[in-house]
C-alpha positions in Angstrom: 0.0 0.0 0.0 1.5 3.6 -0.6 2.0 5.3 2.3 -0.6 8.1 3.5 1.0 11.1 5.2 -2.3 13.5 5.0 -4.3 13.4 7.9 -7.6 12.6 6.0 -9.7 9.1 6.0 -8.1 7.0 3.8 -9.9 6.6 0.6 -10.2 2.9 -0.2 -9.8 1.5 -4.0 -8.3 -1.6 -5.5 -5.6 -1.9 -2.7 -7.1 -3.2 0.6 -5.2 -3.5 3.8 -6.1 -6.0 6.8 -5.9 -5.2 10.5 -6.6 -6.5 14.5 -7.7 -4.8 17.3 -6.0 -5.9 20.4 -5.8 -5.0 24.6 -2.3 -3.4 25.7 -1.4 -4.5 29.2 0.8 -2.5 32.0 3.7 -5.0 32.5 5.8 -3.1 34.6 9.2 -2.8 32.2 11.2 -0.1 31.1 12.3 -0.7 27.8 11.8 -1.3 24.1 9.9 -4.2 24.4 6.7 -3.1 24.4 3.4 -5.2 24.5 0.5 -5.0 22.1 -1.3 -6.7 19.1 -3.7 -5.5 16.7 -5.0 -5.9 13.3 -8.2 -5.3 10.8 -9.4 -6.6 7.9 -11.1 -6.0 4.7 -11.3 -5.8 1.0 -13.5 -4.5 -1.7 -13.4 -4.3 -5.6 -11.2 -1.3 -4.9 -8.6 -0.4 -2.3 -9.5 -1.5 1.2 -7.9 -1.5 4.6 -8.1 -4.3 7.2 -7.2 -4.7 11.1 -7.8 -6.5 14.6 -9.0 -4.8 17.4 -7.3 -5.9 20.8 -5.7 -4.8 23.8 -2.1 -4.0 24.1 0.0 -4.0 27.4 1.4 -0.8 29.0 5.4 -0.6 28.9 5.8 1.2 32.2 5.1 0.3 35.5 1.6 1.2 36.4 0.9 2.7 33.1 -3.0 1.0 32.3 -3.7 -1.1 29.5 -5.6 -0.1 26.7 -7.3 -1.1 23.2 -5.5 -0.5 20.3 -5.5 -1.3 16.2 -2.9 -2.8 14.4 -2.9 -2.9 10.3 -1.7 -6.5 9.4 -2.6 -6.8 5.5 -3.3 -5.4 2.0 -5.4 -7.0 -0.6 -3.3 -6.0 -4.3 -5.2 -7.3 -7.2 -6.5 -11.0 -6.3 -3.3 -11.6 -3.2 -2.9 -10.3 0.0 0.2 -9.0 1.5 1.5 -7.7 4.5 2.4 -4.3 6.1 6.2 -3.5 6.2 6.4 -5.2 9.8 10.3 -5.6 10.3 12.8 -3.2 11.9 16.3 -3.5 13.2 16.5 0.1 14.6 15.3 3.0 16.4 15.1 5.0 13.3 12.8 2.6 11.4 10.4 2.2 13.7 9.9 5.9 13.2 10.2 6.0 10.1 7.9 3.1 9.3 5.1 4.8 10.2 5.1 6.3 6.5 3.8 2.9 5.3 0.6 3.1 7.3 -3.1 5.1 6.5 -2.8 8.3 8.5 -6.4 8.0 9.6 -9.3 5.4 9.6 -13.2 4.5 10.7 -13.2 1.1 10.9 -16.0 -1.0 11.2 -15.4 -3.5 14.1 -16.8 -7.2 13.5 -17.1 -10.9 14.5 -18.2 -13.6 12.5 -19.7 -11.4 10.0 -21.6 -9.4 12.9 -21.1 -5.6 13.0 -20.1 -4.9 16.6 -19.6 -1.4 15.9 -17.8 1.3 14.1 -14.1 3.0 15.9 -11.8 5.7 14.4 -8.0 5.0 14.5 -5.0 7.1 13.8 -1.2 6.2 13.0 0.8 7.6 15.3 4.1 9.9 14.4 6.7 7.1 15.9 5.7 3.5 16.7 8.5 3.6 19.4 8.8 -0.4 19.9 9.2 -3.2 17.7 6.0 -4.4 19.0 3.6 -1.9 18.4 4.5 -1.4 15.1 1.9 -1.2 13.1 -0.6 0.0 15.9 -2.7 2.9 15.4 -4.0 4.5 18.3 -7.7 5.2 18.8 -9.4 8.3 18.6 -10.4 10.0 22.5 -13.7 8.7 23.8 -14.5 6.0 22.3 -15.1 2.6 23.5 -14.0 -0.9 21.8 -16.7 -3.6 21.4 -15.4 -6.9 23.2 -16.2 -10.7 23.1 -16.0 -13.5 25.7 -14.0 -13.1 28.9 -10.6 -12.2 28.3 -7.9 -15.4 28.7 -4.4 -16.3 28.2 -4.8 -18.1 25.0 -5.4 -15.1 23.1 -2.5 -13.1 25.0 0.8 -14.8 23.3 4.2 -14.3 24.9 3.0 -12.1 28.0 0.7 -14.9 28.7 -1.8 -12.3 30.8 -5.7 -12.6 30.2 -7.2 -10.5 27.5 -10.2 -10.1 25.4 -10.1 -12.0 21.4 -8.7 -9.7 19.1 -11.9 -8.5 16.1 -11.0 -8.2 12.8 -11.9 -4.5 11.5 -12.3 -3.3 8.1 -12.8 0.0 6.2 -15.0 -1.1 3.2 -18.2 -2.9 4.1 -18.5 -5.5 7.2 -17.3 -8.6 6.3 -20.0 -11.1 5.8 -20.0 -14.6 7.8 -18.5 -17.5 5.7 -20.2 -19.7 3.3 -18.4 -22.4 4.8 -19.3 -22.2 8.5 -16.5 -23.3 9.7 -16.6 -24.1 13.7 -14.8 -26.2 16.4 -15.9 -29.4 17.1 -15.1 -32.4 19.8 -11.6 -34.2 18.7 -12.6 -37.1 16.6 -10.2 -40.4 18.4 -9.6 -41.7 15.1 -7.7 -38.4 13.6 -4.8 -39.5 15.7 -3.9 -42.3 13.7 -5.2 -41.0 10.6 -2.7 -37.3 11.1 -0.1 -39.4 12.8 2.1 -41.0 9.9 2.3 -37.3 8.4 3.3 -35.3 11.6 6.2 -37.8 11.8 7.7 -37.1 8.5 7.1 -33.3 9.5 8.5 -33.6 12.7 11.1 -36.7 12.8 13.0 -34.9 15.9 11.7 -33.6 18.9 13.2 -31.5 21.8 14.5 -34.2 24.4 14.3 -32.8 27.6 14.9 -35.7 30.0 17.0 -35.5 33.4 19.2 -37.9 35.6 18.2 -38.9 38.5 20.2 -35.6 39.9 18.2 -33.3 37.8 20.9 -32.7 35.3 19.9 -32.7 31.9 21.1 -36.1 29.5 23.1 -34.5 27.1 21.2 -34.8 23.4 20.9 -33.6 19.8 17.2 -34.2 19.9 15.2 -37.6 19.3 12.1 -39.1 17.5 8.3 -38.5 18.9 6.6 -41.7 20.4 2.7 -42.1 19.3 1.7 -42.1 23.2 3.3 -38.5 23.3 0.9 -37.3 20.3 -2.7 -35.6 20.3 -4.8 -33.9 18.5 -5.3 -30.5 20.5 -8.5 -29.1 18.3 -10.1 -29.8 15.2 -12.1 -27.3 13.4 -14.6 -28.2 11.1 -17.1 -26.9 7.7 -20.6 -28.2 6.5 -18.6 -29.5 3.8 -16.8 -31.9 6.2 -13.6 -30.4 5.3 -11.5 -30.2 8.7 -8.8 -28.1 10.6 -6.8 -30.0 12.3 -4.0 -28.9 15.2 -1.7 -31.9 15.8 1.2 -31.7 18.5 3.2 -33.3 20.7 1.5 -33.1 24.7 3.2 -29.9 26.6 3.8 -32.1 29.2 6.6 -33.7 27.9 8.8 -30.5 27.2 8.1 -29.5 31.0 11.8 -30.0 31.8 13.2 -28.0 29.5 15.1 -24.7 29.6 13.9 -22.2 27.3 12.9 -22.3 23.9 12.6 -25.8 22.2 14.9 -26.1 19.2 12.2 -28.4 17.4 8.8 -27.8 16.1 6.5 -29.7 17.7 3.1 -28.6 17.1 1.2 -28.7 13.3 -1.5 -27.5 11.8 -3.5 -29.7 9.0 -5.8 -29.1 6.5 -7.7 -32.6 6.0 -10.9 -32.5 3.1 -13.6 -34.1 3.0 -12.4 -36.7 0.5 -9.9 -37.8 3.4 -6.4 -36.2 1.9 -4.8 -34.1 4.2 -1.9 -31.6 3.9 -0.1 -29.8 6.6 -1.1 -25.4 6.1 1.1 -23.2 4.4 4.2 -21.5 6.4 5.0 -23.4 8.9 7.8 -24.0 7.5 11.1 -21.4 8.0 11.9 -18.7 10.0 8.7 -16.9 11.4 9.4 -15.6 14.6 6.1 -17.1 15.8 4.0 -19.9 15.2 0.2 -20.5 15.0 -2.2 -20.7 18.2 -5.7 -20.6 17.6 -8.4 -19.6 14.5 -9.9 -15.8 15.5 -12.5 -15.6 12.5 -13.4 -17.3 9.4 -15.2 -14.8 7.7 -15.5 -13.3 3.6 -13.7 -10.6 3.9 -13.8 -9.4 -0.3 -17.7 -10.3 -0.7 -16.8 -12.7 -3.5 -17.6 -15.9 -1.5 -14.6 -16.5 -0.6 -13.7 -17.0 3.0 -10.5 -16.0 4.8 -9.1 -17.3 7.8 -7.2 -15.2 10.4 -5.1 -16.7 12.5 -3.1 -15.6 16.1 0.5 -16.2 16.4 2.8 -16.6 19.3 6.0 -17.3 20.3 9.3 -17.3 22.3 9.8 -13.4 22.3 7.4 -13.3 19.4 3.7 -12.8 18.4 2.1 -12.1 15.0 -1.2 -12.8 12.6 -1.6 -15.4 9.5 -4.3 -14.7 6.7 -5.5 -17.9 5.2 -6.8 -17.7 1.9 -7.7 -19.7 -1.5 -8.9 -22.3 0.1 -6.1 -22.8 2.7 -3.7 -22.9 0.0 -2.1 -19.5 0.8 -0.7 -17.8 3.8 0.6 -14.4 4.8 2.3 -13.7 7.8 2.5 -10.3 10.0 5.0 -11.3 13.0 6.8 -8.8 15.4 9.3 -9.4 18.4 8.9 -7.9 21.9 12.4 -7.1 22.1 
């Protein structure tokens, strides 16, 4: 998207941008690593900008929390991309600003329900690496939330807070065709996801200890069936199925830090019974996926969209599913 320096709305045409609006938390540290996620979404036959609304966490002690959205992605022709979302320096995360709408009403929504409408501005600096991309809402206004806030939804920080809501500055979003929703884990997925999570994952973090507590020196080892679950399956009326597959958390709970080894998948399984692990998960993203936030159709074409949170070691982030699961793009930041 080309950057927006006027302080106007942002006229929307073939270019459409995605965002989140998320809950910032006081965390009681004084320094760049500053807590917050956000992003919206939305698309039209012209430009359109997208977000999450959410709460972001405070950076100094006993500064309050407060909601927050972050942009996350454009929609250029028929592909979605992200916002500029990686700096090394001071300067850029000034400077990156440039890259963002100066000024938005977004429409604020859930499952293709309007919650309500919020106007956001981009501030002059970002000041951390994670709140870039986090435009700061206008004075007296109040953000729509669902559910009770909890700690899946808070990444790295791991303190309670509302589900981030997808946001958009075209028209609301309108609930997926598909009607995708979570569903009891079928027993017999185990077996069935099994076979492909091992080729996937052939090495796993090993995190065993003497009988001293000292941990067995090891370069990692192979995943045992009885260690393996499925953690939540989400399913369509077309009997199409996502599927997160992973090795149980209790068997890391020795280790020391980050685990060196992925260990947790996500699978897209159709109704015909072939199954394929999602796009990106593969790499270098700082952060990997956690839970669905909304499937929803996002461009009004009947195609649905699936946003995703991310989280990680030091990391948190957003992943836009689209084409039928068979593309991915990521929006990741680092807390310090």
């Amino acid at each position: 998207m080309r950057a927006r320096t006027a302080d106007l709305p942002l006229r929307i045409g073939p270019e459409s941008p995605i965002r989140c609006v998320e809950r910032v938390r006081a965390h009681g540290l004084c320094t760049p690593c500053r807590l917050g996620q956000h992003a919206k979404c939305g698309h039209r036959s012209r430009r359109r900008a997208g977000r999450c609304l959410g709460r972001s966490a405070g950076v100094y002690a006993g500064e309050s929390s407060h909601n927050g959205v972050r942009a996350l992605f454009r929609r250029v022709a028929s592909s979605w991309h992200p916002f500029p979302n990686t700096c090394s320096s001071v300067d850029c995360v000034a400077s990156i600003t440039s890259k963002y709408p100066a000024y938005v009403r977004w429409t604020i929504s859930f499952e293709g329900r309007a919650l309500g409408d919020l106007a956001a501005h981009t501030p002059k600096d970002f000041k951390f690496y994670s709140h870039i991309g986090v435009q700061d809402l206008d004075a007296g206004q109040r953000a729509p939330v669902v559910g009770v806030p909890a700690a899946l939804y808070s990444g790295f920080d791991e303190t309670p807070v509302h589900r981030p809501l997808l946001a958009t500055s075209g028209s609301t979003p309108r609930t997926s065709s598909a009607g995708w929703h979570s569903q009891i884990v079928d027993p017999a997925d185990l077996h069935r996801v099994w076979p492909t999570f091992q080729r996937l994952a052939p090495l796993i973090d090993d995190c065993r200890v003497d009988s001293e507590g000292e941990f067995i020196t090891s370069k990692g080892r192979a995943p045992k069936l009885e260690e393996f679950e499925i953690a939540s399956t989400w399913v369509d009326r077309r009997g199409n199925a996502i599927v997160e597959a992973r090795i149980r958390p209790n068997v890391f709970q020795n280790c020391d830090g980050p685990l060196s080894y992925v260990s947790d998948y996500w699978f897209y399984g159709e109704a015909t019974g072939k199954l394929r692990p999602l796009p990106g998960q593969e790499g270098s993203e700082r952060a990997s996926l956690v839970t669905p936030l909304d499937f929803a159709d996002v461009t009004g074409d009947g195609q649905h969209t699936a946003l995703f949170l991310m989280s990680g070691y030091n990391a948190g982030g957003y992943a836009l599913f689209f084409d039928g699961f068979q593309n991915v793009v990521h929006f990741t930041w680092g807390y310090h």
